[in-house]
N, C-alpha and C positions, 0 to 999 in steps of 0.2 A: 523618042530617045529615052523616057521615063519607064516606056514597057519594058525597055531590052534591059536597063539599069534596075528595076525591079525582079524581070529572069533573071540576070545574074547571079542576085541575090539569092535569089529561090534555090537556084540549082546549086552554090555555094554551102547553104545550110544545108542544103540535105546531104550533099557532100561529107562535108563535116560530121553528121550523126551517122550514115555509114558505116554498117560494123562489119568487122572481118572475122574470119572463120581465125580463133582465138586457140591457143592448147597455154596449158597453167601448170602447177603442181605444187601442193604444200607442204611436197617433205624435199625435195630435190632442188638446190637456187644453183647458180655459179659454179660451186664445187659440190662435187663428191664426197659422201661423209661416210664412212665405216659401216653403215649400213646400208648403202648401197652396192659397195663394192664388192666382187665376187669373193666366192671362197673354194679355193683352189689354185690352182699354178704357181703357186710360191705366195697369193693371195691369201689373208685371213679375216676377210669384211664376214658381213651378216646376210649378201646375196639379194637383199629384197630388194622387192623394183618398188619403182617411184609411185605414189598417186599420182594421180592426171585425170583431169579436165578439161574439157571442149567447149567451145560455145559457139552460136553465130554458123554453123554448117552451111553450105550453101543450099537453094533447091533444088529438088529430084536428087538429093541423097538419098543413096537405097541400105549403105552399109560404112562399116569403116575399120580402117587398117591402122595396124602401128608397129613403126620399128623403131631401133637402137642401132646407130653406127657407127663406130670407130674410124675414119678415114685416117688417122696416125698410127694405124696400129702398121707394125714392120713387115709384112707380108707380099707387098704392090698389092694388092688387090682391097685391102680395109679390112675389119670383122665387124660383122654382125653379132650384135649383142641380145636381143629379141626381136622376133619375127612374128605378129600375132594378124588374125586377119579374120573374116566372116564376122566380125561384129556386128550384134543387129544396129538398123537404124538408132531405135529410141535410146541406146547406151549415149553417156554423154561425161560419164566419168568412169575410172578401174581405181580401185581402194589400193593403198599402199600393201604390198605383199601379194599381189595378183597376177605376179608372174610366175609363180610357185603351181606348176599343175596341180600337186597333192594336194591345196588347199581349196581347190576348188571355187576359185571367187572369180572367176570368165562369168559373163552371161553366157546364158544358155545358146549352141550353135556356134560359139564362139573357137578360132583353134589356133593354136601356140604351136609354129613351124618349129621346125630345125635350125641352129644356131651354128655358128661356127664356132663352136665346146662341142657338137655333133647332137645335140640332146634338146626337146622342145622347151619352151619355158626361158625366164629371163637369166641371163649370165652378166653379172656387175661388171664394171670396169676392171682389168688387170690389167696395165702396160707392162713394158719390162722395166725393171730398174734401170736408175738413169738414163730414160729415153724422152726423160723431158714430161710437159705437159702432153696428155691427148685429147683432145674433142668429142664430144659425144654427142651426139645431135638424136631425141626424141623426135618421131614424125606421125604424127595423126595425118590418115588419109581420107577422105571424103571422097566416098566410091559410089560410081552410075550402077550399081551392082550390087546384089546381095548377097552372092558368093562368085567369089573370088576363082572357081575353078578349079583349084588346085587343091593337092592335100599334103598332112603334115609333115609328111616326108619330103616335100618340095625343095629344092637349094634355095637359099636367101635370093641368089640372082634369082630365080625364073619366079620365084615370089614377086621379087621387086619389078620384074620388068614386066608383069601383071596388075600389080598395084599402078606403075606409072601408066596405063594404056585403058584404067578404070576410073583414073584419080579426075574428080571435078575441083578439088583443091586440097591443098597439104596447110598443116601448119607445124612449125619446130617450136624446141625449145633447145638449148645445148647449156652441157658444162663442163666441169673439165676436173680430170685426176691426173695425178703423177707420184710414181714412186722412185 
């Protein structure tokens, strides 16, 4: 009865120490701040995407994906906000402003799909006025893959339903604007 009382234990802590495929970010909490939010459609933020961080990936990660989704956005169907994908393995963070094509801060091999603004690259949050809060949900994907297949001209969908048919695990982070 001591051995199995001792297992338990065992498999317990290790339980416990267990870490999970992790996504962070030190400019982006809770809410949206003026520098995230788009600029355009009646929007006048600063457009810049979040930094982000990974950690704890699973094993046989080859690659990895990241989007931005609006599920409140009034359309039925969501918007996507950024669509990035071919990340090499060894990335584990993207610098705040790395959504911005022109500035060039992708790793290398990395590509910034099409958005629903039609244009690659990150697009801030814009709800429409008085529509309430919306949700934005960040997703780091952890891919059995190195590339993804597709190219930058892809729809979010046939992105996404790539991402999910590669994905060994996701992590989110969300937060939320309204005007």
């Amino acid at each position: 009865m001591r051995t199995i009382s001792l297992l338990s234990s065992l498999v317990f802590a290790v339980a416990l120490n267990a870490q999970t495929f992790t996504l962070t970010s030190s400019t982006v909490g809770g809410q949206a701040t003026m520098e995230e939010v788009f600029n355009g459609f009646g929007c006048t933020g600063g457009n810049v995407s979040p930094q982000l961080s990974w950690t704890n990936a699973p094993a046989g990660t080859m690659g990895f994906a990241i989007t931005m989704y609006d599920k409140d956005a009034p359309t039925g169907s969501g918007w996507w906000h950024w669509v990035v994908f071919d990340l090499p393995a060894s990335t584990t963070a993207l610098p705040q402003g790395a959504g911005d094509p022109a500035k060039g801060l992708m790793p290398a091999g990395a590509t910034q799909g099409k958005t629903d603004f039609g244009m690659p690259g990150y697009g801030g949050p814009c709800p429409p006025p008085g529509h309430g809060l919306h949700q934005y949900v960040i997703t780091v994907y952890a891919l059995k893959t190195d590339k993804l297949g597709v190219d930058a001209s892809a729809s979010p969908a046939v992105v996404g339903y790539n991402l999910n048919a590669q994905a060994l695990a996701k992590a989110s982070i969300v937060f939320y604007y309204g005007r």
